[in-house]
C-alpha positions as CSV (number, residue, x, y, z in Angstrom):
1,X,-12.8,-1.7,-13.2
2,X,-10.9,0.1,-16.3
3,X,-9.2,-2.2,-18.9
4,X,-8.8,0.0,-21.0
5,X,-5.6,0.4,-22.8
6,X,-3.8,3.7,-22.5
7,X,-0.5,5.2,-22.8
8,X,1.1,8.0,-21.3
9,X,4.6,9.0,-19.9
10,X,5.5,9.7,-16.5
11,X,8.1,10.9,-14.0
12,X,10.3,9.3,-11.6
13,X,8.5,8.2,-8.2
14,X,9.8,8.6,-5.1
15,X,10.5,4.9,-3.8
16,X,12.8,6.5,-0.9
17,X,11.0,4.2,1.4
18,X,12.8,1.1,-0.3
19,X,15.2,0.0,2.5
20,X,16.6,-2.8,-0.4
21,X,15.9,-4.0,-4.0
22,X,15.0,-7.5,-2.1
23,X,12.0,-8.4,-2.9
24,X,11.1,-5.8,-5.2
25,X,10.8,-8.2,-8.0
26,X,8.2,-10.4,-6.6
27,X,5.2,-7.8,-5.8
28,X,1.9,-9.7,-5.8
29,X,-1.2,-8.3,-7.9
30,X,-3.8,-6.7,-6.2
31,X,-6.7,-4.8,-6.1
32,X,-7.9,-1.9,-4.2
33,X,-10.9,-1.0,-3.0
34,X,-10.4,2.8,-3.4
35,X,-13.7,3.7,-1.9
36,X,-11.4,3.1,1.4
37,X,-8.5,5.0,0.6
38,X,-9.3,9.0,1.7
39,X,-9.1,11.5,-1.0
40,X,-6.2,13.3,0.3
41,X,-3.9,10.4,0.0
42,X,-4.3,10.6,-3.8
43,X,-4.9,14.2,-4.1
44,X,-2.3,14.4,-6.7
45,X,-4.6,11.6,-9.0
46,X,-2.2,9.0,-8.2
47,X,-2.3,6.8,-5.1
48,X,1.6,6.9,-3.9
49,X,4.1,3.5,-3.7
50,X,4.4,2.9,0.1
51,X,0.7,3.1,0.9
52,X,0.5,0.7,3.9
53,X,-2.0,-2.1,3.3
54,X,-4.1,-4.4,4.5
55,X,-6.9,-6.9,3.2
56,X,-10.4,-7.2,3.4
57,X,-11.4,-10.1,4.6
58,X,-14.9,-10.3,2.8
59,X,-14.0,-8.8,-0.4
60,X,-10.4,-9.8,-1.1
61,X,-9.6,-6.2,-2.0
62,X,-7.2,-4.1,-0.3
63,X,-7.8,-0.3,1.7
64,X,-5.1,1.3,4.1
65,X,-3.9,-0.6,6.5
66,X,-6.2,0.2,10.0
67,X,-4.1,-1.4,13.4
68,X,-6.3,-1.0,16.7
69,X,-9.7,-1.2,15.1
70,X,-12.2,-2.6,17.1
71,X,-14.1,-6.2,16.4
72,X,-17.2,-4.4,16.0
73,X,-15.9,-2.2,12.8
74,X,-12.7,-4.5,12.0
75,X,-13.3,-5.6,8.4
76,X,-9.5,-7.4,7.7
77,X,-7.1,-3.9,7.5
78,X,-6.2,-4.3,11.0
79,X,-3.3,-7.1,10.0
80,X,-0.6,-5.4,8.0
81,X,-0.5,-6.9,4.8
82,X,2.5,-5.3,3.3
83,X,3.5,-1.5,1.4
84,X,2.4,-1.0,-2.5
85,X,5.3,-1.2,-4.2
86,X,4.6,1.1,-7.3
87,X,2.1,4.2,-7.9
88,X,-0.4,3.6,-9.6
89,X,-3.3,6.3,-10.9
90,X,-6.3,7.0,-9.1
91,X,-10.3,5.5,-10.1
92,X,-11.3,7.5,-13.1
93,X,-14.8,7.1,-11.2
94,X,-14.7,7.7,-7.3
95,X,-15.0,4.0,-5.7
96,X,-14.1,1.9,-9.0
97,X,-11.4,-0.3,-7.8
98,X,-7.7,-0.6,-9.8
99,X,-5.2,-3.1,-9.6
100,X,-1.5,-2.9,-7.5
101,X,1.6,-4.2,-6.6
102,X,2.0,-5.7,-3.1
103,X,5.2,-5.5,-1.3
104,X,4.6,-8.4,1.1
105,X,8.9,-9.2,1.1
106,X,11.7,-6.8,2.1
107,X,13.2,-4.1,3.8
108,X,11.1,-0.6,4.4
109,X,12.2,2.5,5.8
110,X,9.3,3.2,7.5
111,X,10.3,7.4,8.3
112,X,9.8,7.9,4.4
113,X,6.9,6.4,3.7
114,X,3.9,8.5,2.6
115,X,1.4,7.7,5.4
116,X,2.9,6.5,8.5
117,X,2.2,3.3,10.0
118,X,1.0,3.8,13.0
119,X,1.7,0.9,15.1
120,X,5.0,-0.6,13.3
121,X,5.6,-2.9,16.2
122,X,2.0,-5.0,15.3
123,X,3.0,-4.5,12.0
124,X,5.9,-6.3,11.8
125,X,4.5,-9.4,13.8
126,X,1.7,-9.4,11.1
127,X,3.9,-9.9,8.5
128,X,7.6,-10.2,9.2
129,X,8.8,-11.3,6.1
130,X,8.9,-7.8,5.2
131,X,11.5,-5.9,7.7
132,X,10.1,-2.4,8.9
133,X,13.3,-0.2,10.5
134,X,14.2,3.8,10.2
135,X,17.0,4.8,8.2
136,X,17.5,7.9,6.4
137,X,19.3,5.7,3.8
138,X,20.0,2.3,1.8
């Protein structure tokens, strides 16, 4: 894991996703295990706010969220465990894991997020403190 100390100035993100500031001040640290997140979803360097998550049960690290697997390869990402709530730059290393925001509370518009989740319905019984609908706007 980097610790380093760096600074550097950025754009805006695109948090259209947001469905309501609720909750946005209460993300939970995490860390993810990027040697489970596919290149392409951090093409760009940077692993987009919105990702859909879920947790590893042996590791305590999170990786994309993965509804339907079956118990021979489930690891833990098949039970939603909420969106990252900010982006945040991709391992200098490949498989290095970096630390996250979790939103795990809140309102998502689930058309505009970056990756679809593809079962929202087992989604929102997983967690359903964080409210998944379609919207086109706050």
């Amino acid at each position: 894991m980097d610790l380093s100390i760096t600074e550097e100035s950025i754009g805006s993100e695109d948090q259209s996703w947001l469905g309501s500031a609720h909750g946005t001040d209460t993300g939970r640290t995490i860390t993810l295990d990027t040697a489970l997140i596919p290149t392409e979803v951090y093409r760009t360097g940077w692993v987009p706010s919105g990702l859909p998550l879920g947790r590893v049960t042996d590791t305590g690290l999170y990786g994309p969220y993965t509804p339907g697997a079956d118990t021979e390869t489930s690891d833990g990402r098949e039970r939603f465990a909420g969106v990252l709530l900010t982006s945040i730059r991709g391992p200098k290393a490949p498989g290095n894991p970096i630390a996250g925001a979790l939103l795990e509370h809140g309102r998502v518009l689930t058309n505009r997020l970056p990756v679809p989740i593809p079962d929202p319905s087992a989604a929102q019984t997983d967690l359903p403190t964080l409210l998944l609908t379609e919207g086109s706007t706050l």
